[in-house]
C-alpha positions as CSV (number, residue, x, y, z in Angstrom):
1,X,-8.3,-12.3,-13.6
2,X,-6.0,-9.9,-11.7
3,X,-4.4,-11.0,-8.2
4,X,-4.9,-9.2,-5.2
5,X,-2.9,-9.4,-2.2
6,X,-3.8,-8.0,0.8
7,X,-2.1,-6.8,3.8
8,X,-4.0,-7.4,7.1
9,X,-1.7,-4.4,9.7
10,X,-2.8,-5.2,13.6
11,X,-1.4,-3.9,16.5
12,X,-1.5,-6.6,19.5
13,X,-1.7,-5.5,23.2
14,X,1.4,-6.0,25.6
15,X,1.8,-9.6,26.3
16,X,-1.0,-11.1,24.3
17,X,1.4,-12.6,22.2
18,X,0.7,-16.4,22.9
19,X,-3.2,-15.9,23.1
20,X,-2.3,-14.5,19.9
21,X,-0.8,-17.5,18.4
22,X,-2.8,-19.4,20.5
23,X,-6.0,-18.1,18.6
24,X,-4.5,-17.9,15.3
25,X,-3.5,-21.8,15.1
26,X,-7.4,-22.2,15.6
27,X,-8.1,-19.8,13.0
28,X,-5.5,-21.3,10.5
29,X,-7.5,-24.7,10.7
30,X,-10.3,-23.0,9.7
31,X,-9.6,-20.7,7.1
32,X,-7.8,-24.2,5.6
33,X,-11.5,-25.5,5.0
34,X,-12.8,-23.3,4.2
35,X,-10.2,-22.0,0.9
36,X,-8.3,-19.5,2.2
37,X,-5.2,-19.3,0.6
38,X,-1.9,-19.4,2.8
39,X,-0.7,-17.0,4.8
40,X,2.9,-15.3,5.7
41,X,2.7,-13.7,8.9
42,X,6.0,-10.9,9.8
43,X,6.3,-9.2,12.9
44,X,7.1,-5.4,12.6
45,X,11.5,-5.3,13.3
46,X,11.7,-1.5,12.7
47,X,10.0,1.5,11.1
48,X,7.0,3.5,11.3
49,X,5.4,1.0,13.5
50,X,6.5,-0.7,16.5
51,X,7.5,-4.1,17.6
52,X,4.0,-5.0,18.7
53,X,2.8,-5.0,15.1
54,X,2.2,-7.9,13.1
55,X,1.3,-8.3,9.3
56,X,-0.4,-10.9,7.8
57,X,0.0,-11.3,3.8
58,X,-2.6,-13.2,1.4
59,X,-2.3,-13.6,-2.3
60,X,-6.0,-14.1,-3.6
61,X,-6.9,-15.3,-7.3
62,X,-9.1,-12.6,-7.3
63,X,-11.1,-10.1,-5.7
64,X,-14.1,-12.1,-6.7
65,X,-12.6,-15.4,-4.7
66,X,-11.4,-13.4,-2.0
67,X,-15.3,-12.1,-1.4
68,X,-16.6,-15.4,-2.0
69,X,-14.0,-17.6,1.0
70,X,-14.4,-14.4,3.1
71,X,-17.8,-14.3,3.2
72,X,-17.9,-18.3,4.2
73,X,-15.7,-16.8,7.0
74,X,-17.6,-14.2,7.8
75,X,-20.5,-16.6,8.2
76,X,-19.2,-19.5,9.9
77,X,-19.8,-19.7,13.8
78,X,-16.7,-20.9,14.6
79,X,-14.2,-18.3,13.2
80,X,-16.5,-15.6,14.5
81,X,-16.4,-16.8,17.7
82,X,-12.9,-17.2,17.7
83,X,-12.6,-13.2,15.7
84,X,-14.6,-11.9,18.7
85,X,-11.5,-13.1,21.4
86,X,-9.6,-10.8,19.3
87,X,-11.1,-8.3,20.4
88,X,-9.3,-8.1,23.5
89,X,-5.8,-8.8,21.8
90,X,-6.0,-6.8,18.8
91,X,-5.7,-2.8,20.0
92,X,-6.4,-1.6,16.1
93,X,-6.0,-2.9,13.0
94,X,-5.8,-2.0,9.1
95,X,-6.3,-3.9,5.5
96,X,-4.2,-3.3,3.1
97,X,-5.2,-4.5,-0.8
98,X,-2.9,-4.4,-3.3
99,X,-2.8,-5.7,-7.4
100,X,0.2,-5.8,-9.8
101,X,1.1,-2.9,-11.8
102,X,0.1,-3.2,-14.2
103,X,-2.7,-5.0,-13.1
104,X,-3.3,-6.2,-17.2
105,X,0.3,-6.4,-18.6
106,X,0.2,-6.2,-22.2
């Protein structure tokens, strides 16, 4: 079994930050029942993108868990209701999936 983090990349629209968190406290309850493993959220400081960025981190078991809890998500009413306000928040967005190297140490 090999870890996978992945690395959820959004951008959020000018002054949509507290509907952000607003939304996200919502969607934290959620994801709780439903097994999703914590989350660290960091908020683009400097580099290639800009302040308005925010990254959301996830260490999964494995890729098999992470497709089984996100396909719960995918299908429950409520987090797809809340997803869809998003849309107005969230100008683009990018997932990131990463595994140790190497993945199978010896």
């Amino acid at each position: 079994m090999v870890i996978v983090i992945m690395r959820l990349i959004q951008r959020v629209a000018n002054g949509k930050w507290d509907d952000l968190e607003e939304i996200d406290k919502k969607c934290t309850e959620l994801e709780d029942k439903l097994g999703y493993p914590p989350k660290k959220r960091y908020r683009s400081l400097f580099g290639s993108n800009d302040n308005n960025v925010i990254i959301i981190e996830r260490q999964w078991q494995s890729l098999s868990k992470m497709e089984k809890i996100m396909t719960k998500g995918f299908l429950d009413p409520e987090l797809t209701k809340l997803n869809k306000k998003l849309e107005s928040i969230i100008e683009w967005q990018k997932t990131e999936l990463y595994v140790p190297h190497p993945p199978f140490p010896e």
